[in-house]
RODO-2510 file (C-alpha; in nm, 4 decimals, decimal comma):
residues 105
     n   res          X          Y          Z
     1     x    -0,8678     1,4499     0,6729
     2     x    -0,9682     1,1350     0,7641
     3     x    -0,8067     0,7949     0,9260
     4     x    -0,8585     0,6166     0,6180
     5     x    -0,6946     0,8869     0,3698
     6     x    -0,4126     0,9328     0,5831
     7     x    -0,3148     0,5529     0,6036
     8     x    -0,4068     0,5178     0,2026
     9     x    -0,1259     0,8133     0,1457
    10     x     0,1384     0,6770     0,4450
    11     x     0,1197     0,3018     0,2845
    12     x     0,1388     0,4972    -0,1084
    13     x     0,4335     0,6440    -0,0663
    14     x     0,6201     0,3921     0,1510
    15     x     0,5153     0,1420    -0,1155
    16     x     0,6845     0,4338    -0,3908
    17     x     0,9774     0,4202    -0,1274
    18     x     1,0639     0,0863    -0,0980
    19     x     1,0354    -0,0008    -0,4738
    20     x     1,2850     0,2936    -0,5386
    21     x     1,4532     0,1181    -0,2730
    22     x     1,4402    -0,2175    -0,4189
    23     x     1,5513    -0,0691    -0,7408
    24     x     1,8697     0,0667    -0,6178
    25     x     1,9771    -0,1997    -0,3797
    26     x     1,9353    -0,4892    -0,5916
    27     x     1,8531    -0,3542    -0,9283
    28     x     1,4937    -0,4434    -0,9158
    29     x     1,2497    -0,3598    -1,1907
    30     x     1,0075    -0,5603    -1,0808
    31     x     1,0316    -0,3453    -0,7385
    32     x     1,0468    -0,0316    -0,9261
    33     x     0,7397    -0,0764    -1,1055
    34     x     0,5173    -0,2694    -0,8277
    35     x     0,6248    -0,0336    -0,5945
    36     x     0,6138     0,2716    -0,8096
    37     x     0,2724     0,1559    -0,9569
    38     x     0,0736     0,0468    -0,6213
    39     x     0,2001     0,3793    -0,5033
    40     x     0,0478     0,5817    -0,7494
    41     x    -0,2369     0,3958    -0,6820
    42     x    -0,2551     0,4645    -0,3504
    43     x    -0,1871     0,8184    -0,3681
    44     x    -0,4581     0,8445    -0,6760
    45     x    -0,7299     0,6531    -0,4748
    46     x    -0,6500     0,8781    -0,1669
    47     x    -0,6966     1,2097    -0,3924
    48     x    -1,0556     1,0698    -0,4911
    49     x    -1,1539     1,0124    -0,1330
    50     x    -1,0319     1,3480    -0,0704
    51     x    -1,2148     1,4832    -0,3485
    52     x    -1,5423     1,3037    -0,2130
    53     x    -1,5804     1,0010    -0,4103
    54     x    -1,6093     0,6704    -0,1853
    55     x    -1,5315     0,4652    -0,4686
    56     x    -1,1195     0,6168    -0,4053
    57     x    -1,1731     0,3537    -0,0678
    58     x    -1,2621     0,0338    -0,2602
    59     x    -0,9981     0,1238    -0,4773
    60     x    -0,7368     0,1987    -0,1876
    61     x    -0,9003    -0,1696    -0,0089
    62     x    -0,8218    -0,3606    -0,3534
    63     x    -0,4033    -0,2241    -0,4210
    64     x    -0,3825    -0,3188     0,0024
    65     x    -0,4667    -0,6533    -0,0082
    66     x    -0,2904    -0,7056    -0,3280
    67     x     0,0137    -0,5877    -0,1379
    68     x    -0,0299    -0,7929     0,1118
    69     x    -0,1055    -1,0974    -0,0619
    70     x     0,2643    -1,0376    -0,2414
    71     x     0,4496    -0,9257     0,0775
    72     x     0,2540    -1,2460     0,2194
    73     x     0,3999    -1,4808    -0,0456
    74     x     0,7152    -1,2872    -0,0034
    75     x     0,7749    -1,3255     0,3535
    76     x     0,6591    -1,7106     0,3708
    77     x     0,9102    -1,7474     0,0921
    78     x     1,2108    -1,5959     0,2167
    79     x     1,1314    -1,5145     0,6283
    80     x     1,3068    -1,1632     0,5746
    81     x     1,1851    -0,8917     0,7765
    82     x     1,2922    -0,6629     0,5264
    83     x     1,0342    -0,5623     0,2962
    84     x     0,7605    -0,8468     0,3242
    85     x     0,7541    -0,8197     0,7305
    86     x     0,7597    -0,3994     0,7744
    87     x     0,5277    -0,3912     0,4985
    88     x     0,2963    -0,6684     0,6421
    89     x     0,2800    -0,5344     0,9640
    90     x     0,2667    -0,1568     0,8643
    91     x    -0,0421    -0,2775     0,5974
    92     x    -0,2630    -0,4427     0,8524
    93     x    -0,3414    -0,1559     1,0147
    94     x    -0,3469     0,0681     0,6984
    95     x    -0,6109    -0,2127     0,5590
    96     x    -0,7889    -0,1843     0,8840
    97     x    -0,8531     0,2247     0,8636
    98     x    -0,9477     0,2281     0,5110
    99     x    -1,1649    -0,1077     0,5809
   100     x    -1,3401     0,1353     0,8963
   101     x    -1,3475     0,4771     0,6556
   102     x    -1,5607     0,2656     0,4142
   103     x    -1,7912     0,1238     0,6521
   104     x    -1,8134     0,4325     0,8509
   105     x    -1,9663     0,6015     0,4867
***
């Protein structure tokens, strides 16, 4: 298993986590769903690189930088550690090993 699978996977269910999270702390759908959905995503993209098909890396690159575009946004907005800055600073270097798995292929 490779750098880039693992991080796609770590970053796809902490994003599941933390809009479950969201959800239940402040009755979030938006959370839920985002969360929930990116997660999937993640998880989906990381079962195609697993399965051998590089394409699952551009996939796992695009639903990163969306999520850090929002957690961005999020953070400049409310400057909140909690979500935007664990999530920014746990999805740099998530972005960075898929980013190196794809150029590595």
């Amino acid at each position: 298993m490779n750098p880039g699978l693992m991080a796609a996977i770590a970053y796809g269910i902490l994003a599941i986590v933390g809009g479950i999270l969201g959800y239940i702390q402040a009755q979030s759908k938006i959370s839920l769903f985002a969360g929930c959905g990116c997660g999937i995503l993640l998880l989906m993209s990381a079962l195609l690189q697993f399965q051998g098909q590089s394409w699952g890396l551009t996939i796992a690159v695009g639903v990163t930088v969306v999520l850090l575009l929002a957690f961005m946004m999020r953070w400049l907005k409310t400057r909140k550690f909690m979500p935007a800055g664990l999530m920014l600073i746990l999805g740099l270097p998530t972005l960075g090993l898929i980013i190196n798995q794809l150029v590595i292929r």
